[in-house]
C-alpha positions in Angstrom: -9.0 -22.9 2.3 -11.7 -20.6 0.6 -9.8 -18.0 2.9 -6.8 -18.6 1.3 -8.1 -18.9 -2.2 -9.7 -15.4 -1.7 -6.9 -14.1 -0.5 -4.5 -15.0 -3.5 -7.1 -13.7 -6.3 -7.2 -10.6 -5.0 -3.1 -10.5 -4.5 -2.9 -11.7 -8.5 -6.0 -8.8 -9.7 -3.8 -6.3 -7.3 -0.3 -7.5 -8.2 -1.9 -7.3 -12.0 -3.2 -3.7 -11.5 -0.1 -2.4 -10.3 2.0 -4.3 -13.2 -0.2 -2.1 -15.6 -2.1 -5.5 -16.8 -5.5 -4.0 -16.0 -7.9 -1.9 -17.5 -5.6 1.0 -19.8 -8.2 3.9 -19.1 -5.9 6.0 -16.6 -9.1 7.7 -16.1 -10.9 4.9 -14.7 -10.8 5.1 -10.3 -9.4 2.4 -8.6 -10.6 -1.2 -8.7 -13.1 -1.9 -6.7 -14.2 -5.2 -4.9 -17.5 -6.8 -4.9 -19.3 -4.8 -1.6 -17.9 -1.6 -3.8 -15.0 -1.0 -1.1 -12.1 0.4 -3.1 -9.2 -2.2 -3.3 -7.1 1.2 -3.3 -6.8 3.9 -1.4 -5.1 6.9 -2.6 -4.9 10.7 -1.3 -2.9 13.8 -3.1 -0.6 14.8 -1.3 -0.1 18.9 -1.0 4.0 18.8 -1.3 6.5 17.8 -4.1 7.6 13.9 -4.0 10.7 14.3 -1.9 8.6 16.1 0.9 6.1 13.1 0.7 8.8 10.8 1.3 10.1 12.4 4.1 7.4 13.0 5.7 5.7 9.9 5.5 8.8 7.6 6.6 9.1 10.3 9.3 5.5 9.9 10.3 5.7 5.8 10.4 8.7 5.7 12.2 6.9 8.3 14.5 4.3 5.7 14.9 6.4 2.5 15.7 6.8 1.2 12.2 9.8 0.5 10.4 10.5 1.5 6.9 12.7 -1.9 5.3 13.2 -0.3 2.1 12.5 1.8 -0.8 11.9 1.0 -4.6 12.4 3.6 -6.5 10.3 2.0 -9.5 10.8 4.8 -11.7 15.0 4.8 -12.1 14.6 1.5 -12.2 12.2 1.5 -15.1 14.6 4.4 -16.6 17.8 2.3 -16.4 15.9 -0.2 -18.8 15.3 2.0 -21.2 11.6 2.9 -19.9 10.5 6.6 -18.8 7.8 6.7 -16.4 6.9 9.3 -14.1 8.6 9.1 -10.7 7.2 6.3 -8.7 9.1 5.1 -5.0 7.1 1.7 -3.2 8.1 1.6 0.3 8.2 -1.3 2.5 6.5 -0.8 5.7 6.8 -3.0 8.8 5.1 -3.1 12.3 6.6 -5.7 13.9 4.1 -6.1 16.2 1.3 -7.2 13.6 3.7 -8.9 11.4 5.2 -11.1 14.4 0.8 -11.9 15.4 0.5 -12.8 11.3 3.8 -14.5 10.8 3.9 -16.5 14.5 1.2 -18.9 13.6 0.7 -21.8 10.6 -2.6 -20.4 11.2 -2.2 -17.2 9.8 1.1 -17.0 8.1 -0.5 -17.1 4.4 -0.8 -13.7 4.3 2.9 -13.8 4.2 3.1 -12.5 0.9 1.0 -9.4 1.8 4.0 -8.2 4.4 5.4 -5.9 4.9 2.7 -3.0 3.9 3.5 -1.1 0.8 2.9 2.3 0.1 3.5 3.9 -3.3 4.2 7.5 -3.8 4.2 8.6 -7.5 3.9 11.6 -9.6 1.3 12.1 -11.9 1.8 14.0 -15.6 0.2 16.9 -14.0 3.1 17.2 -11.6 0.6 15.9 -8.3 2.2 13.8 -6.3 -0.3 10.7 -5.0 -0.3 8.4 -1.7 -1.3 5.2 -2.9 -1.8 1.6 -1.1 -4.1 -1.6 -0.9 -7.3 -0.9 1.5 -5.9 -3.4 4.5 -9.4 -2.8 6.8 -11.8 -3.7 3.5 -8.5 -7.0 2.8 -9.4 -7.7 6.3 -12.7 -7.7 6.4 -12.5 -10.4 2.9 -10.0 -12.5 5.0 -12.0 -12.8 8.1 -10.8 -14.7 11.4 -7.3 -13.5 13.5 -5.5 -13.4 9.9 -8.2 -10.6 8.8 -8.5 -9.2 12.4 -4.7 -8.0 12.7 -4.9 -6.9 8.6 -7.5 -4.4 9.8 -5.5 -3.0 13.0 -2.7 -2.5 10.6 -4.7 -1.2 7.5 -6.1 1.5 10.7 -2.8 2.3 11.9 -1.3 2.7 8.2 -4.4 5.2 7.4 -3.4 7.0 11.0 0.2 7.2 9.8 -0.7 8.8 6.1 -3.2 11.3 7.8 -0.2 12.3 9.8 1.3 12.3 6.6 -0.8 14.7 5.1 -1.5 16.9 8.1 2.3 17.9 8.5 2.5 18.3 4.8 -0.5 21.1 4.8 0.9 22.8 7.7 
């Protein structure tokens, strides 16, 4: 239960950060937890945003994940009358940690934390930024199987945006 409590503040302070409900001060770094492990986990990326994006669904389908879809938070925003700077959320899925999370009453309450997302947006400067939730430091909060398999995916999401990054600099 205290597992489960834990887990849901910090999906309402994250879903809260990334509503724009936090802290204004765009020149704040990301929110932290308590043992000072970022929450977030972000990297520049050297390319424009459509070279990001194709290189990073090229890089997790490359690595067995699937990619089930693609906000694209900015048009969206834009349609409503809003102007933001370009911002896409992708909706990444490795069916073979969400089937060990999602085949057990035991650890399916983390249900709401799949599949991974990974943002890609443009800042004002024109830097494009790799942005998603620290899975291994989520993990480690969560604890037992639940936290175990968060961690082996949080690893094998930070091995997919390295790949990222490595065939965007080459």
């Amino acid at each position: 239960m205290v597992v489960k409590t834990l887990a849901a503040i910090l999906l309402t302070v994250a879903s809260l950060h990334l509503a724009g409900c936090g802290n204004d001060d765009t020149s704040t770094p990301p929110a932290t937890s308590t043992n000072n492990a970022p929450l977030f986990l972000e990297d520049a990326s050297p390319k424009n945003l459509t070279a990001t994006s194709a290189a990073f669904q090229a890089a997790a389908v490359a690595n067995g994940w699937s990619i089930l879809g693609m906000d694209n938070i900015g048009e969206i925003l834009a349609e409503r009358g809003y102007s933001v700077a370009p911002v896409l959320v992708f909706q990444a899925c490795s069916g073979k940690y969400s089937s060990k999370l999602l085949g057990s009453d035991d650890t399916r309450f983390v249900a709401s934390m799949i599949p991974c997302r990974v943002a890609l947006y443009q800042k004002s400067t024109g830097e494009v930024i790799i942005s998603r939730m620290n899975s291994v430091s989520m993990g480690d909060k969560i604890g037992g199987e639940a936290g175990s398999v968060m961690k082996q995916s949080g690893q094998d999401m930070e091995t997919i945006i390295q790949n990222t990054l490595s065939k965007l600099k080459s």
